[in-house]
C-alpha positions in Angstrom: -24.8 -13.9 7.5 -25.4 -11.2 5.2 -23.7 -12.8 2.4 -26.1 -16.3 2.9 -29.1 -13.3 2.5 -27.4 -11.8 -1.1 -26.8 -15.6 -2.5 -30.4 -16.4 -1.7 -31.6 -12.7 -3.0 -29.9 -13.3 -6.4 -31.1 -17.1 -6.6 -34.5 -16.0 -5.7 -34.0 -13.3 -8.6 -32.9 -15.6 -11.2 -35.6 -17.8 -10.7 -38.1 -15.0 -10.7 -37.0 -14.1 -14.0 -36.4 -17.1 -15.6 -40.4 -18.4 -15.0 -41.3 -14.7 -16.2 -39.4 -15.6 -19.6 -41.2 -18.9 -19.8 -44.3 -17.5 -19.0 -43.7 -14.3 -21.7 -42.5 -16.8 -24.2 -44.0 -20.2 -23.8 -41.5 -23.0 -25.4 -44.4 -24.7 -28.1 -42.5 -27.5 -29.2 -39.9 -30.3 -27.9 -36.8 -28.5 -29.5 -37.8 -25.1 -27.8 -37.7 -27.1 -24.4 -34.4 -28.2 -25.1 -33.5 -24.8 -26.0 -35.0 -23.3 -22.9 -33.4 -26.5 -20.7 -29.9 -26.0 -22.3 -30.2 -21.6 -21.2 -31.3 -22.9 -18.0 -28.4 -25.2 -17.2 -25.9 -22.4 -18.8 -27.4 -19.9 -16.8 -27.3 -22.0 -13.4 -24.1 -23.2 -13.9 -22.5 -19.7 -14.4 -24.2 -18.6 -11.6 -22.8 -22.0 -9.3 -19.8 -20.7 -10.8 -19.4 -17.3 -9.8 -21.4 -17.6 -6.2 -18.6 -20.5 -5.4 -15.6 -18.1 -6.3 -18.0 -15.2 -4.1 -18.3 -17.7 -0.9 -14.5 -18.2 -1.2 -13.3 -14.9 -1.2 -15.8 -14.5 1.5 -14.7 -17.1 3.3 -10.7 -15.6 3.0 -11.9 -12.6 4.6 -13.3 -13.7 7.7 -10.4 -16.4 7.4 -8.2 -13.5 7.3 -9.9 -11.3 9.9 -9.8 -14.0 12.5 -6.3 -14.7 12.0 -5.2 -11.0 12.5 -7.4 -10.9 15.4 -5.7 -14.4 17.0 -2.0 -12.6 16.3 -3.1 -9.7 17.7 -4.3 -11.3 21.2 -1.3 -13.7 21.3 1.1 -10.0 20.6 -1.2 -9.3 23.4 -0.9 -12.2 26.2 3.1 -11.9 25.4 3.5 -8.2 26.0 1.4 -8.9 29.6 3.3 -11.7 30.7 6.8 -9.9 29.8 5.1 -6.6 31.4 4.1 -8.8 34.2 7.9 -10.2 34.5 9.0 -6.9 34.2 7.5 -5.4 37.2 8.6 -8.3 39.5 11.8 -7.8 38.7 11.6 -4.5 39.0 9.8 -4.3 42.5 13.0 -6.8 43.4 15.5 -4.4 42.1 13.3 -2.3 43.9 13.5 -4.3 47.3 16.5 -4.2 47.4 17.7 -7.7 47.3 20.5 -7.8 45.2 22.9 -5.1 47.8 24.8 -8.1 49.0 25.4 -10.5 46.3 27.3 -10.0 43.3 25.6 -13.5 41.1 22.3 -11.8 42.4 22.9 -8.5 41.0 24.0 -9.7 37.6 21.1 -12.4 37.4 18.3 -9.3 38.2 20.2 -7.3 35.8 20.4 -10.5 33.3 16.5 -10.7 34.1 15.4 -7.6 33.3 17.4 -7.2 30.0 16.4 -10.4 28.9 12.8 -9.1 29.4 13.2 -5.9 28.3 14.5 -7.2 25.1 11.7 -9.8 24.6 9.3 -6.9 25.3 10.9 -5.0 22.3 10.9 -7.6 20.1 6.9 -7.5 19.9 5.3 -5.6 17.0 3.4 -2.8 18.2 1.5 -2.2 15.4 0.0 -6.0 15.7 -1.4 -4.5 19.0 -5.0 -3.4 19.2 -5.7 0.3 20.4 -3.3 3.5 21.5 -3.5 2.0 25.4 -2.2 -1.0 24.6 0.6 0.1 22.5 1.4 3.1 24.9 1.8 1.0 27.8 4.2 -1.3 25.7 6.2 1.6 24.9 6.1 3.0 28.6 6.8 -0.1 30.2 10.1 -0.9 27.6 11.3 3.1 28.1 10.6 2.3 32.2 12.8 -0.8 32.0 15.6 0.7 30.0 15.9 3.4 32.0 16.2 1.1 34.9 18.7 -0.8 32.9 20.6 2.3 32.0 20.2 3.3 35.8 21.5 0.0 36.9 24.8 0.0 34.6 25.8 3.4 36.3 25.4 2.0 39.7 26.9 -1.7 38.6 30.5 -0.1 39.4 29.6 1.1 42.9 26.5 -1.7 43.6 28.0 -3.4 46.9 28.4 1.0 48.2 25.3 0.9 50.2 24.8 4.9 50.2 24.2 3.9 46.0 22.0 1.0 46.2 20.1 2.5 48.7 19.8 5.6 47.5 19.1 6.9 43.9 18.8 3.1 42.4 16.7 1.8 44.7 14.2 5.4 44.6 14.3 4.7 40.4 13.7 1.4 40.6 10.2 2.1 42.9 9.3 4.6 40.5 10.2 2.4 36.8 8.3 -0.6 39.4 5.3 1.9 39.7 4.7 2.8 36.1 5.6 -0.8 35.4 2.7 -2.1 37.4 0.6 0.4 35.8 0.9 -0.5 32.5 1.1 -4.2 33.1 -2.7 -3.5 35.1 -4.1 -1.8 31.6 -2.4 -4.5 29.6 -4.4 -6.9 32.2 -7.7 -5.1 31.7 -6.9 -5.2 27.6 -6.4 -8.9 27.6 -9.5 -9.6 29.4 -11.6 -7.6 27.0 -9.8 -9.3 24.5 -10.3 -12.5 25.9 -14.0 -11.9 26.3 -14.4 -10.8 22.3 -12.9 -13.7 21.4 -15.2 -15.7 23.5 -18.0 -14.2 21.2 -17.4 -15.1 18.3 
């Protein structure tokens, strides 16, 4: 919008000052009307000239801006739906539910790599705002420490006194900060979600 308000400023400006001119110095004959017809059309066609290259630089930049703003909501919408995969998993882990089967255990522990890796994979610094980047952070170190947690206890998994114990106490408290984070991410997107709806 302001830049519509500057084009028409500096068109208004021009003409100002070119009907000052004629009216300083009146053209008196046929050849100075051609004269002053020929400085017109120079003038107005420099001026086309450089407000076209002006609209499309213009026109990059919010072009651009948009485009970071759409990459930064879709970095966004990923990191919650991984966060969002990472807590189920972990609230399973959590439950319990893998003590008696080894192709469970090994599919949970598959899950939450896979995630965890996906969740790494996202560029941070294409998120908006320290939250949103924190949470990503906290919710990869909760994971991998799960992971890491996990792989110590993989040896001993079907010993109940280990997967009830110290595994399953980590895994509420990685599920717990998980959920957390995944609930800021949550509250991120939908602000997010409702800027984009604004513009």
């Amino acid at each position: 919008m302001p830049f519509r308000f500057m084009v028409i400023f500096l068109i208004a400006v021009m003409c100002g000052g070119f009907a000052g001119v004629i009216l300083a110095v009146p053209p008196k004959s046929s050849a100075d009307w051609a004269a002053w017809v020929q400085a017109a059309g120079s003038i107005l066609a420099i001026g086309t000239s450089v407000g076209l290259v002006s609209w499309q630089s213009y026109r990059d930049k919010v072009r651009a801006r948009d485009d970071a703003r759409a990459d930064r909501f879709r970095h966004l919408d990923a990191a919650l739906e991984i966060v969002r995969g990472l807590a189920q998993v972990t609230r399973m882990v959590a439950g319990n539910e893998f003590a008696h089967s080894a192709a469970t255990f090994n599919s949970m522990r598959s899950d939450l790599g896979a995630l965890a890796g996906a969740l790494a994979a996202i560029d941070v610094t294409n998120l908006s705002g320290y939250k949103v980047t924190e949470s990503v952070l906290v919710a990869l170190g909760a994971a991998r420490r799960l992971l890491s947690d996990i792989d110590v206890a993989e040896v001993d998994r079907f010993d109940p006194t280990v997967v009830m114990g110290g595994l399953k106490q980590n895994a509420e408290e990685m599920a717990e900060i998980i959920e957390n984070r995944a609930r800021i991410l949550g509250d991120a997107w939908s602000i997010a979600k409702a800027g984009a709806a604004d513009t």
